[in-house]
VEXDREN-2710 file (C-alpha; in Angstrom, 1 decimal):
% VEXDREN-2710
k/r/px/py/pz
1/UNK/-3.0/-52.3/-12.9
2/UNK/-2.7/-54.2/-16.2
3/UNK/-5.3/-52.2/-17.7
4/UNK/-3.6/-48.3/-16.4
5/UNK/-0.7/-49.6/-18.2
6/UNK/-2.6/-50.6/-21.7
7/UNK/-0.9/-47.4/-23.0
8/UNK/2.7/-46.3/-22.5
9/UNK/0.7/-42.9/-20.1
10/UNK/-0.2/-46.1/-17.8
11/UNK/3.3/-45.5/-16.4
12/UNK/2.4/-42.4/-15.2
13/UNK/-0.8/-43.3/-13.1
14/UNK/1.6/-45.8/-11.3
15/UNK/4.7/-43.4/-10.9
16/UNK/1.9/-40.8/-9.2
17/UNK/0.9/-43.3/-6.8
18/UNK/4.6/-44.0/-5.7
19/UNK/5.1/-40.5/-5.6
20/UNK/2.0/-39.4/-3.5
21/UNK/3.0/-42.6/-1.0
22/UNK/6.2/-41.3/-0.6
23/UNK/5.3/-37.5/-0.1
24/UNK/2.8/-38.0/2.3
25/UNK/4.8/-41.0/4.2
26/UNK/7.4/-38.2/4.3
27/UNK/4.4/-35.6/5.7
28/UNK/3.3/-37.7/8.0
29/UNK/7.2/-38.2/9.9
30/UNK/7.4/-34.7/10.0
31/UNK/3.7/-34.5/11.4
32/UNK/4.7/-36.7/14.3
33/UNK/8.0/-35.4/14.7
34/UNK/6.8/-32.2/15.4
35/UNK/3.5/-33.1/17.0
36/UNK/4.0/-30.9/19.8
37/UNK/5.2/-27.7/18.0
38/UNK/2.1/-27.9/15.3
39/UNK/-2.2/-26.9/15.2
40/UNK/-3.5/-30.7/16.2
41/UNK/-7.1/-29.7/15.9
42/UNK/-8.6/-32.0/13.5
43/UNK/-9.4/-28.8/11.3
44/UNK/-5.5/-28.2/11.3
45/UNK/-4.4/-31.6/10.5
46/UNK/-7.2/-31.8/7.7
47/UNK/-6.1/-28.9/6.0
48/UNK/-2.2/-29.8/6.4
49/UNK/-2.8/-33.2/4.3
50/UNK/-5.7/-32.2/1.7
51/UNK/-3.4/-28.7/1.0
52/UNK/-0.4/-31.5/1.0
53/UNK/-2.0/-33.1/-1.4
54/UNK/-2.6/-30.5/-3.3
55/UNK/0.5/-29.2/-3.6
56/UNK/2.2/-33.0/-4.4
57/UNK/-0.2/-33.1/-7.5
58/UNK/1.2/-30.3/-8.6
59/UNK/4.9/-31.0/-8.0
60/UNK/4.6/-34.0/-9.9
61/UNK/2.8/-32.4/-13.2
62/UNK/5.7/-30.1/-12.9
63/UNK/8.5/-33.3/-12.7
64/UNK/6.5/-35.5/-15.3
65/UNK/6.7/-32.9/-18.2
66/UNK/9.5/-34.3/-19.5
67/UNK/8.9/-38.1/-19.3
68/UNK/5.5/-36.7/-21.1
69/UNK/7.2/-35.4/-23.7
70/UNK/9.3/-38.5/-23.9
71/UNK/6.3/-40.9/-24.0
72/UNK/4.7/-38.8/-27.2
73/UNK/7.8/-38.1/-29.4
74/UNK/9.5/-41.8/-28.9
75/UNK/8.8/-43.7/-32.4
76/UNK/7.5/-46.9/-31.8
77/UNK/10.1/-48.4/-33.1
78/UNK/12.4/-47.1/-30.8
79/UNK/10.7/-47.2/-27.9
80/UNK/10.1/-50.8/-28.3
81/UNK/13.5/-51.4/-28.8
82/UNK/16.1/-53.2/-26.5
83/UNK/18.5/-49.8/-25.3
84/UNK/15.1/-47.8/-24.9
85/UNK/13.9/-50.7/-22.3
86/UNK/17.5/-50.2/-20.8
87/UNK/16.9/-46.2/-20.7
88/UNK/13.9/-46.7/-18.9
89/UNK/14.3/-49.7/-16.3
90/UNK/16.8/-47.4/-15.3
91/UNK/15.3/-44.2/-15.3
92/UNK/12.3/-45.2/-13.2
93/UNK/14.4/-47.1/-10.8
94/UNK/16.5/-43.8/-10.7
95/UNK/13.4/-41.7/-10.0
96/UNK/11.9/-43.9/-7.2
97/UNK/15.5/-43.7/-5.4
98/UNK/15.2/-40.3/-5.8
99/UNK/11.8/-39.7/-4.4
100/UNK/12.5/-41.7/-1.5
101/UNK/16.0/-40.2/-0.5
102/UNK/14.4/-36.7/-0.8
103/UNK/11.8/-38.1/1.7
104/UNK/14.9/-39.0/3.9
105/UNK/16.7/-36.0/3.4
106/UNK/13.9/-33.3/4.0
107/UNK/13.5/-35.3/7.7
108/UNK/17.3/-35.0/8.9
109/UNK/16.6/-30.7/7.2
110/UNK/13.4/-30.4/9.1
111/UNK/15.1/-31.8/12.3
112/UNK/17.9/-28.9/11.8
113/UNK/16.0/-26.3/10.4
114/UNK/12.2/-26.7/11.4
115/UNK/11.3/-26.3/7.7
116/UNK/10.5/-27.7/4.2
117/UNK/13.7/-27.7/1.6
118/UNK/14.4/-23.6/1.4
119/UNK/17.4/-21.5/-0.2
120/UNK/19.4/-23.0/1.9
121/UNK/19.1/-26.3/0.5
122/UNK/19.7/-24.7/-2.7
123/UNK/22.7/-23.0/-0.6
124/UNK/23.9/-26.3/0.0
125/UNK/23.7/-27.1/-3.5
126/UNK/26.3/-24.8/-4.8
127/UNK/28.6/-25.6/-1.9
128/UNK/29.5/-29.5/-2.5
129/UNK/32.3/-29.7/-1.2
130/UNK/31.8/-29.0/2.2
131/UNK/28.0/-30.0/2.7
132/UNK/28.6/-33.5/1.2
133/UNK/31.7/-33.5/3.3
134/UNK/29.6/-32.5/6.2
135/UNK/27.0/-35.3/5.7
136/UNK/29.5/-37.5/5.5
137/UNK/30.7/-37.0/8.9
138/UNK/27.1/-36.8/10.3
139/UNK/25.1/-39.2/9.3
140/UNK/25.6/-42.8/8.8
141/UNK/25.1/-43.0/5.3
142/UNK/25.6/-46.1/4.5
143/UNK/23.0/-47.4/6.4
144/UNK/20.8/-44.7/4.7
145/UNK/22.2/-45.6/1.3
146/UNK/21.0/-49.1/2.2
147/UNK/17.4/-48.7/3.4
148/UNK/16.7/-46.4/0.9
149/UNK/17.9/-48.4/-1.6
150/UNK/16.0/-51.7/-0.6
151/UNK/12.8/-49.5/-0.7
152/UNK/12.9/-48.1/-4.2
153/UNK/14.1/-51.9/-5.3
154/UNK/10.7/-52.6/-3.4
155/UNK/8.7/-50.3/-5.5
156/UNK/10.5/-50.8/-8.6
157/UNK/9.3/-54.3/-8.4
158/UNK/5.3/-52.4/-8.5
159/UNK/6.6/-51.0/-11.7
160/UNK/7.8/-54.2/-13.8
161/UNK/4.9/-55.4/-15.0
162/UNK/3.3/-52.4/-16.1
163/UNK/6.1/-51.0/-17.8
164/UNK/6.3/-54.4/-19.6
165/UNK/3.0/-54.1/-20.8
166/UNK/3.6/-50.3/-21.8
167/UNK/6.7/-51.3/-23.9
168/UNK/4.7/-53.2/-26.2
169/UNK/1.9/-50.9/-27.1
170/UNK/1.8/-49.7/-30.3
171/UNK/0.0/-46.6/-30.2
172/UNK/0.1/-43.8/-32.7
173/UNK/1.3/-40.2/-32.5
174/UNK/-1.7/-38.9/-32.5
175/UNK/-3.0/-41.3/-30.3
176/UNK/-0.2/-40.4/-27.4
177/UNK/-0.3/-36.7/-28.1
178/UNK/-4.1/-36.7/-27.2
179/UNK/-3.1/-38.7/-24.1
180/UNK/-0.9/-36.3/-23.0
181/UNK/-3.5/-33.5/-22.7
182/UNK/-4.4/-34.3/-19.1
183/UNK/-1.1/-34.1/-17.7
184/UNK/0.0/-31.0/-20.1
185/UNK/-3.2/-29.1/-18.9
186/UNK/-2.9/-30.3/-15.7
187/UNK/0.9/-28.3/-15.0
188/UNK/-0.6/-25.5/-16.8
189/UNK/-3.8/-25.2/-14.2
190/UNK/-1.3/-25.7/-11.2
191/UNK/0.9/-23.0/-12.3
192/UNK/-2.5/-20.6/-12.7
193/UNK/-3.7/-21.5/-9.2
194/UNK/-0.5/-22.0/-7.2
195/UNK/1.5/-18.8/-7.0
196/UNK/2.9/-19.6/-3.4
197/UNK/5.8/-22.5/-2.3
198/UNK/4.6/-22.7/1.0
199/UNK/0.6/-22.2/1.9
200/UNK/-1.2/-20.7/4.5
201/UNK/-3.6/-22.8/5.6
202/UNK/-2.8/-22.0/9.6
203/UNK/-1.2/-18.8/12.0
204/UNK/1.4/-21.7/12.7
205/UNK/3.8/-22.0/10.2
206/UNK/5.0/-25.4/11.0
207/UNK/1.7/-26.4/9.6
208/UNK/2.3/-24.2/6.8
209/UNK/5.7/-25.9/5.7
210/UNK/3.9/-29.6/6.3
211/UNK/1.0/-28.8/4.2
212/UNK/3.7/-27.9/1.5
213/UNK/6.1/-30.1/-1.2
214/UNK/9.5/-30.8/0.2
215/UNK/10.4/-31.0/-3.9
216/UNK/8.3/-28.2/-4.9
217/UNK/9.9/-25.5/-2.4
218/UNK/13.2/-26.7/-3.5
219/UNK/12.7/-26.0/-7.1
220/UNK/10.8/-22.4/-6.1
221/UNK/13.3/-21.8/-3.8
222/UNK/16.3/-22.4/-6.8
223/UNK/13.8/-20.3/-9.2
224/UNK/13.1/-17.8/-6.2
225/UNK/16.4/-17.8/-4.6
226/UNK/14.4/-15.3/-1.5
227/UNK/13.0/-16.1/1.8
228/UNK/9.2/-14.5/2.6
229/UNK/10.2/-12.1/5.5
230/UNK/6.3/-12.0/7.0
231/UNK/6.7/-15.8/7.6
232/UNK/10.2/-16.2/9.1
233/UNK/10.1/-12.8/11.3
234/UNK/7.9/-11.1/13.6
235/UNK/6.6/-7.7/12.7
236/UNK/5.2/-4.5/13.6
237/UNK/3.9/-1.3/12.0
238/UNK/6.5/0.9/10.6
239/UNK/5.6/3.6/12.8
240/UNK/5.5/1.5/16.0
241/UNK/8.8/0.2/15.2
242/UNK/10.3/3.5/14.7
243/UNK/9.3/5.2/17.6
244/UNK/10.7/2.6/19.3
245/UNK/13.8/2.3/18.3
246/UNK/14.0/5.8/18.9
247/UNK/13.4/5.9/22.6
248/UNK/16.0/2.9/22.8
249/UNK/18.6/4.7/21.5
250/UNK/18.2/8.0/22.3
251/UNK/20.0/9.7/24.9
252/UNK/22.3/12.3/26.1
253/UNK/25.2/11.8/23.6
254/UNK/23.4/10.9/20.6
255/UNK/20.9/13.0/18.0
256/UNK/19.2/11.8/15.0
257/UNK/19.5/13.4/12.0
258/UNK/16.5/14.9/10.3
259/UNK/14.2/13.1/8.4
260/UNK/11.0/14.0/7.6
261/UNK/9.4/10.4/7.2
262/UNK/10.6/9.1/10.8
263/UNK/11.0/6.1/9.6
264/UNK/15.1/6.8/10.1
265/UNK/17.4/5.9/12.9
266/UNK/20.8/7.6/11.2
267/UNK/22.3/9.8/14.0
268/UNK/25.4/11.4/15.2
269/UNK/27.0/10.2/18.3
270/UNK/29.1/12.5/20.5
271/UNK/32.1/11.5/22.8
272/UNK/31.6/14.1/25.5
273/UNK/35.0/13.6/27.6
274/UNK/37.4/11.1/27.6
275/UNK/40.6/10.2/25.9
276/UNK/40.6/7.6/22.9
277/UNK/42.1/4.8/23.5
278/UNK/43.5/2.8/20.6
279/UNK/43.8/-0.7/21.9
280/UNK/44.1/-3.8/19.6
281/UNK/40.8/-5.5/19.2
282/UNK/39.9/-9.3/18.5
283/UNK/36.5/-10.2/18.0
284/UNK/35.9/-13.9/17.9
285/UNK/32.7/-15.5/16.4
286/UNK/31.9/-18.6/17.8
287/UNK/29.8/-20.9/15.7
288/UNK/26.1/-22.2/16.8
289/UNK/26.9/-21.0/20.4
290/UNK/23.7/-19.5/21.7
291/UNK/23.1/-17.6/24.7
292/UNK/20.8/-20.7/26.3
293/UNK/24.2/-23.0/26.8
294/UNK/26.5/-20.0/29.0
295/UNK/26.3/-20.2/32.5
296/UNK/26.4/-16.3/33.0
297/UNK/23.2/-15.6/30.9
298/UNK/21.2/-17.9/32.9
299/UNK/22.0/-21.8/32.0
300/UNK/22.7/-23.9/35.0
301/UNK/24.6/-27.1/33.6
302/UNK/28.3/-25.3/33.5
303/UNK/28.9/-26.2/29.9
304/UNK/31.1/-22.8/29.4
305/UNK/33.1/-22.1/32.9
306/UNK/35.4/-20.3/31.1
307/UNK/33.3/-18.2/29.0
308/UNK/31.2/-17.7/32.4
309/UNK/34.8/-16.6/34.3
310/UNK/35.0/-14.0/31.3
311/UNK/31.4/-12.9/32.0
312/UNK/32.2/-12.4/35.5
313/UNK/35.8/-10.1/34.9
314/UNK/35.0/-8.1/31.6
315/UNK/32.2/-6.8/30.2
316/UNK/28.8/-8.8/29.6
317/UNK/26.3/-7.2/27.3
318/UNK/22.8/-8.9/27.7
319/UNK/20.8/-6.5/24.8
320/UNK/22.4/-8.6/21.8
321/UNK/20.1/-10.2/19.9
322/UNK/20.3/-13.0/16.7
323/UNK/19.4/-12.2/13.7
324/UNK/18.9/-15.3/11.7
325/UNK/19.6/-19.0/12.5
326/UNK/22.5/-19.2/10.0
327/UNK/26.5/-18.1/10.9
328/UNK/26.3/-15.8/7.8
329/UNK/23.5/-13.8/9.2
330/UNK/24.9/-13.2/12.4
331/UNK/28.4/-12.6/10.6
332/UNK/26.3/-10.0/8.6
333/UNK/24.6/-8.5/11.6
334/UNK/28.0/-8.2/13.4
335/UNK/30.1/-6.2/10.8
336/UNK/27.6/-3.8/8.9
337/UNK/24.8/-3.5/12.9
338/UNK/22.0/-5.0/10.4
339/UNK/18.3/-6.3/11.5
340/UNK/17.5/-8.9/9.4
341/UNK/17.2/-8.4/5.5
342/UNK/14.5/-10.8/3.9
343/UNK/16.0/-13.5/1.5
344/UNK/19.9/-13.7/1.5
345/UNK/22.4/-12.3/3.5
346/UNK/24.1/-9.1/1.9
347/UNK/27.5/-11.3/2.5
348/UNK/26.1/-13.3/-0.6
349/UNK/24.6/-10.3/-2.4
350/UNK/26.4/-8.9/-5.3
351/UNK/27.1/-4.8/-5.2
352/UNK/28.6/-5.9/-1.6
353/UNK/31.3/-3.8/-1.6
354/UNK/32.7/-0.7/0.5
355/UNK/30.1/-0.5/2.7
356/UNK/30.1/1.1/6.0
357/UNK/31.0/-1.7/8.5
358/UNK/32.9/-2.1/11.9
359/UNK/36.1/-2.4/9.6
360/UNK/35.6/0.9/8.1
361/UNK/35.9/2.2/11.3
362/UNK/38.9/0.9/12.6
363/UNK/40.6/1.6/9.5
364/UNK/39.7/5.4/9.9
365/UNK/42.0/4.9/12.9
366/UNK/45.0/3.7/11.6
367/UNK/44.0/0.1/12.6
368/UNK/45.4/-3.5/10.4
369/UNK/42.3/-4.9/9.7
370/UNK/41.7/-9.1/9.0
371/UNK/39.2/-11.6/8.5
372/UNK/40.9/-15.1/10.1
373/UNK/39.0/-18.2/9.5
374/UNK/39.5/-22.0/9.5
375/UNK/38.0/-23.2/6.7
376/UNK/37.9/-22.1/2.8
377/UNK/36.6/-18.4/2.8
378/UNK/34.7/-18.6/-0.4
379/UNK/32.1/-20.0/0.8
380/UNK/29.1/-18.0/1.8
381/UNK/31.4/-15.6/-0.2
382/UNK/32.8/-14.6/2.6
383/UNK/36.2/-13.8/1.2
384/UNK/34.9/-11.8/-1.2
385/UNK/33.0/-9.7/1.2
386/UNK/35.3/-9.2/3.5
387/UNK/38.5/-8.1/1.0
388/UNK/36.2/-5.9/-0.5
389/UNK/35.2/-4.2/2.9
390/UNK/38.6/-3.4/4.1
391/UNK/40.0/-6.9/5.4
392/UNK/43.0/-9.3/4.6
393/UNK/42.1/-12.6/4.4
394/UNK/43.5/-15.3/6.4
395/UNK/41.8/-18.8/5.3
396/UNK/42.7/-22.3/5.8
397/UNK/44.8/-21.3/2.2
398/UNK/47.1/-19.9/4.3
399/UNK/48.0/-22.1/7.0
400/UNK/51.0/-24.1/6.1
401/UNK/50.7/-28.6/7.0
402/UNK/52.4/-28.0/10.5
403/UNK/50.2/-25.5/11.5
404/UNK/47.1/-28.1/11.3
405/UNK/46.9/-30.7/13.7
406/UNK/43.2/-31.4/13.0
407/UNK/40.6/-30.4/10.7
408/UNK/37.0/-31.6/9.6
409/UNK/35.2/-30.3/6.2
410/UNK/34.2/-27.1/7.6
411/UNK/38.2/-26.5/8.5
412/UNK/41.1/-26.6/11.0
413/UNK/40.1/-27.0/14.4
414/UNK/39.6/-23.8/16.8
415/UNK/42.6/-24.3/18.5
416/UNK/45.1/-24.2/15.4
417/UNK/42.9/-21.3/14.6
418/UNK/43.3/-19.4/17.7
419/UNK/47.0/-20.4/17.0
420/UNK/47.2/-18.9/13.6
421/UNK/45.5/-15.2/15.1
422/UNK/48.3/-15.1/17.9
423/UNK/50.9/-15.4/14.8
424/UNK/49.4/-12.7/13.1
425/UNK/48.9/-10.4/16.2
426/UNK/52.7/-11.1/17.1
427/UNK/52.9/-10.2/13.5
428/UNK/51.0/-7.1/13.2
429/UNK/52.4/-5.9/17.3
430/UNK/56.0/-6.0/15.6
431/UNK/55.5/-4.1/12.7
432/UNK/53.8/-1.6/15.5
433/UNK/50.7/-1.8/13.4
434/UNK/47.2/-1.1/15.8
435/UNK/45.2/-4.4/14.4
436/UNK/41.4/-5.4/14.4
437/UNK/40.8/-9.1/13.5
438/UNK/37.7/-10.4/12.9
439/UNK/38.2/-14.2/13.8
440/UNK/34.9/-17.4/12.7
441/UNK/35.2/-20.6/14.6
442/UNK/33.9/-23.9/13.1
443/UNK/34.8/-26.8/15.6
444/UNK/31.0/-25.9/17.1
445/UNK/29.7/-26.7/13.8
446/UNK/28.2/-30.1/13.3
447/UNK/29.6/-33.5/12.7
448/UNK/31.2/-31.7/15.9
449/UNK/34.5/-33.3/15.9
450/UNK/37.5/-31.8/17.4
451/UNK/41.1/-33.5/18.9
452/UNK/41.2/-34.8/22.0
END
């Protein structure tokens, strides 16, 4: 180890090894964790940790550019001096932690999400506020905090003596900027041969995502800011698709347009008899409740009698289908009727505004139309989206301190919000306006807390 280190780039051959340990540690959780969902031929695993390695090699040319740079331009002088040995004791220490908390974090995102760190990790980025809040009230961080600390104190202590030795080398310019070749070239040659975050070394994409770079898809996926439709949804030929959606929804009352292509489903729908009725409409979107957990689409544990009562008196429509795993995708299918678009949701897209949506229709008849939620409506940009659609906003901005008995980071809890809707329905009734409200729940959103 001594002799790796007879040069200040000796550093580096010891900071790979730490980082390859602590990727493929990482790779190998996430292999058992999800031994049952993944390819376990020996041909599948094989390919999963020689790709993996791959594809660490290549996040870490990418991370050490920098500290390379560093290591040639630093005048001996300086680098030999008492604040530089400061600078980087604490820099390496601060890059092991790091490594080995992303290791952490990418298990509890693969346990939610079944994937390596995508846009919306980098999603989470943006939005502090609420996902640190979030992790806060989820996880027992300082027990995380702790462990992960001791480790990287643990593999700081690899790190002394070389970086000892390294700080007294005297080497010239010329010397380190030769040195530096290797890893320079090396970045280059990954960006040549690599022009994918996640490979496709199997048909199952769980393999796919292990065989990849937690760090690596983060940084594509803040580059990229997109989401490869072909791997997160099921296709079909165009045509077959089309033809399909045809049949489904034709019938008496309905007649497509013409287009020459096919590849259209715009139509005009006819009301045939029957007087309008202009009732006031609620819609409420319930987070994370899927169809699996209510009793009157199948499930047998009675987790939703009430829901299952309203199943049984009203109306139950069993051809809905998600759209995404996240709220804002479902939000987005809801209001505009959208499949799923590739990448982000158009809530988040600039050029969002006055589309066609279900508000656009109600206000074409006269109706009061507003967007209530619990929490703070910018994010997802949700505010935005919806004031520029044809909605007032009602956000946790505009409930006053004694209309909040209980809130989390994500916002008040669904019963003060259901509170806050029958105020402004009483509100809108009285000034004999028709409304539409467009109500999002949170209390089903994880750390799951809610008054007793």
């Amino acid at each position: 180890m001594s002799r790796a280190s007879a040069n200040r780039f000796g550093i580096i051959i010891i900071l790979f090894f730490i980082f390859e340990t602590t990727s493929m540690a990482t790779r190998s959780v996430l292999v058992w964790s999800s031994f049952s969902d993944i390819d376990t031929t020996l041909a599948g695993i094989v390919k999963v940790f020689f790709t993996g390695l791959i594809y660490d090699i290549a996040a870490f040319s990418y991370l050490v550019i920098p500290f390379t740079c560093y290591l040639v331009l630093m005048p001996v002088s300086l680098f030999r001096s008492g604040i530089n040995r400061c600078f980087l004791y604490a820099t390496v220490l601060a890059g092991i932690w790091l490594l080995v908390f992303t290791g952490v974090a990418e298990f509890f995102f693969w346990d939610e999400f079944g994937t390596r760190f995508n846009f919306i990790a980098v999603d989470y980025l943006v939005y502090t506020n609420e996902v640190l809040g979030n992790i806060r009230e989820s996880y027992p961080l300082t027990t995380l905090f702790t462990l992960t600390g001791v480790a990287s104190l643990l593999l700081f202590a690899i790190c002394m003596k070389p970086v000892k030795i390294m700080l007294n080398t005297s080497d010239a310019l010329k010397q380190r900027a030769v040195r530096a070749v290797p890893v320079l070239s090396l970045s280059l040659i990954c960006y040549a041969c690599i022009n994918t975050a996640v490979p496709r070394v199997s048909e199952n994409k769980y393999n796919n995502n292990l065989a990849a770079n937690g760090i690596y898809t983060l940084f594509s996926a803040f580059r990229n800011n997109s989401l490869n439709y072909y791997e997160f949804y099921a296709t079909r030929s165009k045509k077959k698709v089309f033809n399909t959606l045809h049949k489904m929804l034709g019938d008496s009352h309905t007649g497509f347009t013409d287009d020459s292509t096919g590849f259209s489903v715009q139509r005009i729908i006819k009301n045939n008899g029957g007087k309008e009725k202009q009732y006031n409409v609620i819609l409420i979107m319930m987070e994370s409740m899927s169809a699996e957990y209510l009793g009157g689409l199948g499930n047998t544990d009675t987790l939703t009698p009430n829901l299952d009562r309203l199943a049984e008196n009203g109306l139950l429509f069993t051809n809905f289908y998600a759209t995404g795993t996240r709220t804002v995708r479902g939000m987005e299918a809801v209001c505009l009727s959208l499949p799923p678009t590739p990448g982000r949701s158009i809530v988040k897209r600039p050029h969002n505004e006055n589309l066609f949506s279900i508000g656009t229709v109600f206000k074409q008849k006269g109706y009061e139309n507003k967007f209530i939620y619990g929490g703070y409506g910018y994010f997802d940009n949700m505010n935005y989206f919806f004031s520029h659609n044809g909605f007032q906003i009602v956000d946790r901005t505009k409930l006053s301190k004694n209309e909040i008995s209980f809130a989390n980071i994500w916002g008040v809890c669904d019963e003060d919000l259901l509170g806050k809707v029958i105020k402004e329905a009483d509100k809108s009734f009285n000034s004999k306006n028709a409304f539409f409200f467009f109500v999002m729940t949170t209390s089903n959103h994880r750390p799951y807390t809610f008054p007793a």
